[in-house]
N, C-alpha and C positions, 0 to 999 in steps of 0.2 A: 509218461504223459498220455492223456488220454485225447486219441486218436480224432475223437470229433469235436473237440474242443474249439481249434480254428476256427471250423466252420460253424460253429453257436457262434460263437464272436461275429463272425461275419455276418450271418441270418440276423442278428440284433441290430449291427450297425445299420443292414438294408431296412430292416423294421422302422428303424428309430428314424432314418434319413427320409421314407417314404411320409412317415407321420409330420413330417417336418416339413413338407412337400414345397410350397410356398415358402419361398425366403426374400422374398420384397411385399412391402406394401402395397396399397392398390388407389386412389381416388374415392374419395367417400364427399365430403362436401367441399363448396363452393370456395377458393381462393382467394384470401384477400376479403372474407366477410367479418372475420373474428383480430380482435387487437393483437400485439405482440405478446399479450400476456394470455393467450388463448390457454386455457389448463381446464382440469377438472371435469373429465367426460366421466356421464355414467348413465344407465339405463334401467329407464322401469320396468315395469312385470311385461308391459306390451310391448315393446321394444321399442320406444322412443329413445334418443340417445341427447342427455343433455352436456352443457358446455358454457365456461364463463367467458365473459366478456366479449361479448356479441355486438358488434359495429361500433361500441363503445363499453369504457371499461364497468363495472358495476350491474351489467344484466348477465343473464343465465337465457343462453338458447334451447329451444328444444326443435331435433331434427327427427325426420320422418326416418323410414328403415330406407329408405332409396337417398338419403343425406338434405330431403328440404327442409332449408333452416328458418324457423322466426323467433321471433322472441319472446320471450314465457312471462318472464319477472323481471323486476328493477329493482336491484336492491334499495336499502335506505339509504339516505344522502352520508358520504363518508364512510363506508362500505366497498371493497370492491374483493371479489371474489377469488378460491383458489380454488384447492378439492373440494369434491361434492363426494357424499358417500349417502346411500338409504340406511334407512332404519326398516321401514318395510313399506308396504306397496302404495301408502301415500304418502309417505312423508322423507323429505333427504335434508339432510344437514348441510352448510355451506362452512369453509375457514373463511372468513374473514380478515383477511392477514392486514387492510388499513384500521378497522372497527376494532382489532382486538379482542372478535365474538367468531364464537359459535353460532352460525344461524340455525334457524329451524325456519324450514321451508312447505306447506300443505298442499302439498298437488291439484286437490280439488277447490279448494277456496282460494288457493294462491297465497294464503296470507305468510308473512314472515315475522320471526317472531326472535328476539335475542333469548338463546337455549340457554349460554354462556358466556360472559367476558369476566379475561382474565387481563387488568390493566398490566401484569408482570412481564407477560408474554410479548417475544418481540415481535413475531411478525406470526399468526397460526398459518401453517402452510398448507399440511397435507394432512390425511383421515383416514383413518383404520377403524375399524366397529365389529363390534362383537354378535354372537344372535341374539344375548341379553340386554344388549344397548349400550354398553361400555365403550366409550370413544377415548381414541387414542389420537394424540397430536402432535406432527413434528414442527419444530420449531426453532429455524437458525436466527443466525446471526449474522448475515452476509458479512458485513463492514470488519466483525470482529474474527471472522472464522470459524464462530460455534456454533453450539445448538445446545438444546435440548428436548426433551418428552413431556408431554404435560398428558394426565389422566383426565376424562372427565365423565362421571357419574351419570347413573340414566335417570340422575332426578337434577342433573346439570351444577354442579360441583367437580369445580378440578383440584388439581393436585400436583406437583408436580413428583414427577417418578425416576425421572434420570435427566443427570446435570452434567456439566462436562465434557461435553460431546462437541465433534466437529458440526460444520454446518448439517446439520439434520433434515433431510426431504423426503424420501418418498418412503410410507409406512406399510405397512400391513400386519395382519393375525393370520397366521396359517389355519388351514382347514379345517384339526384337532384342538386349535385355541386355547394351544401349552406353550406358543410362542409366539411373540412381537420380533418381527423385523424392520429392520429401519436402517437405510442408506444415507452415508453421507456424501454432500454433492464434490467437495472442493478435493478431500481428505483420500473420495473413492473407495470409501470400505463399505462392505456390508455388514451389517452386526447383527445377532438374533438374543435374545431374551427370552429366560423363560417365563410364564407368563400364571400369575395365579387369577383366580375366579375373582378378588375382589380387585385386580388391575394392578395391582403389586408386581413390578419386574424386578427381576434378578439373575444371576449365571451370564452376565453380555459376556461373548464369543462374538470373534472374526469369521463371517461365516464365507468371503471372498474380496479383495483386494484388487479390482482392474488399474492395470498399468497406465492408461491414458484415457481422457474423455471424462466428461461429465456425466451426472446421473439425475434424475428426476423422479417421477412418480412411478409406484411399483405395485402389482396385483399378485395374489396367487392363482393358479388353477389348481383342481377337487384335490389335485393329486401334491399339492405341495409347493410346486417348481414355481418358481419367481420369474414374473415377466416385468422387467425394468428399462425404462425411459432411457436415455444413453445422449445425454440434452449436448447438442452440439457436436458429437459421433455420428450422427444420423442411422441408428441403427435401435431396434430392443434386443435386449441380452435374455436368453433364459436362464438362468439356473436351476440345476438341482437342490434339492433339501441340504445337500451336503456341501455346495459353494460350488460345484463342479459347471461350467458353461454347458450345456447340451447344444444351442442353434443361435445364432440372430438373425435378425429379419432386420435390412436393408431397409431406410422409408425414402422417400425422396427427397422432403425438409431434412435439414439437419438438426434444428431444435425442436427434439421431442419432449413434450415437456408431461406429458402422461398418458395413462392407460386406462382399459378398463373390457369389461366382456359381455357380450350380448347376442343378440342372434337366437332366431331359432332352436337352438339346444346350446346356448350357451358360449360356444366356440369361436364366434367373433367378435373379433379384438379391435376398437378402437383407437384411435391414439391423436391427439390433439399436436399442431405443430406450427412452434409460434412465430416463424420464419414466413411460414407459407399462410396463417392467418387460416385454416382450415385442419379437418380432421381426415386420416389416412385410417383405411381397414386394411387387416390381415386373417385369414384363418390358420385357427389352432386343434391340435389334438384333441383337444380333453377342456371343457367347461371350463369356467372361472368359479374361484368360492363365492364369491361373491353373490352372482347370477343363481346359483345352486341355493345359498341362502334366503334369497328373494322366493324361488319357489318351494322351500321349504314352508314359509313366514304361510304363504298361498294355500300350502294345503292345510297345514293346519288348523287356517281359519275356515276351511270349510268341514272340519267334522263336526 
């Protein structure tokens, strides 16, 4: 056996545990300003960090980088919001889980706009996006314990892609956008997909299995690893690409109901909690795709 081996093992774990330095939450905004259903943080190019249902259910907040909250938009009447995901630097999409829509949201005009409704779909929950516009959407069942996937096209046509599934929530596209990941909350698995250019999934694999706790909404960072919600655990779990837990970070709500990454270089991490009616920050390693995506979208448009 070779003699320095231990000690790489060791030097890694120190590596890995320092990078992971932070294992609680921290106070980000205002307690008690957002509904029970407080969900769906995300952040634009400037770092504003939005959030649904704000003092009531059916609006979208937008908070400062130091957590001051007011209110942005009002959805339509019979609308009320879940994830929010961008498309690029003016515009984010909403699930609509009472409307049975897709919204389309214009940062600069405000205006909202139905992208998508699908009357099939029981409740749209949560939102994955591609850099070509391909949105993915989970979609359970609470009452009955299922779920499934629905596709929807960047000229707003869905589809549905996988059927069968337990209650389905928190989604995401990994980095390289060869695979769809998608949690189920009640059932506790995680499953990945492989994922083709025209949104066609195939290959589901078990990619982790937790013992107890519930699961919610889920982000990648650049590097792949999964940061998921742990809704009524009070904790986000990360995983590896391979199912493997690396860290959780501790929040102080117990209902985390989602994620998201922002920050200066990407590295902080949001999380909405719908116990405490407010959003809780943590720092991470390594960027979110997401964030990395947005300033992709940035540079491009200026050559």
């Amino acid at each position: 056996m070779n003699k320095s081996l231990p000690l790489l093992i060791f030097v890694s774990l120190v590596v890995l545990q320092s990078a992971f330095a932070q294992t609680k939450s921290k106070k980000f905004s205002n307690e008690g300003e957002f509904t029970s259903n407080c969900e769906g943080p995300a952040v634009d190019s400037d770092g504003n960090v939005y959030a649904v249902n704000f003092a009531r259910d059916g609006t979208i907040a937008i908070m400062s980088k130091k957590g001051n909250a007011s209110f942005f938009v009002t959805l339509p009447k019979g609308s009320t919001g879940n994830g929010i995901r961008f498309a690029d630097k003016n515009t984010f999409f909403v699930a609509d889980f009472t409307g049975h829509n897709i919204l389309k949201v214009d940062l600069i005009t405000k205006d909202i706009s139905v992208f998508a409704n699908e009357p099939k779909m029981n409740q749209p929950n949560d939102l994955a996006i591609t850099a070509g516009g391909h949105i993915f959407c989970s979609d359970p069942n609470w009452k009955d314990g299922t779920g499934q996937i629905w596709h929807v096209s960047p000229d707003g046509k869905t589809r549905l892609v996988a059927k069968n599934m337990g209650t389905t929530n928190g989604i995401e596209v990994s980095p390289d956008e060869k695979k769809l990941y998608v949690n189920e909350s009640v059932q506790r698995n995680v499953w990945s997909f492989d994922l083709a250019a025209d949104g066609t999934l195939t290959n589901k694999k078990l990619v982790h299995q937790f013992a107890d706790g519930g699961m919610d909404g889920m982000r990648c960072d650049v590097n792949g690893n999964l940061y998921i919600a742990r809704h009524g655990k009070g904790e986000v779990a990360i995983l590896s690409p391979e199912g493997k837990i690396i860290q959780t970070i501790q929040t102080i709500g117990k209902k985390v109901s989602n994620i998201c990454f922002g920050g200066k270089n990407g590295k902080t991490c949001y999380i909405t909690l719908q116990d405490r009616g407010c959003l809780e920050t943590f720092k991470a390693p390594t960027a979110g795709r997401e964030w990395a995506m947005m300033k992709a979208f940035e540079q491009n448009n200026k050559k």
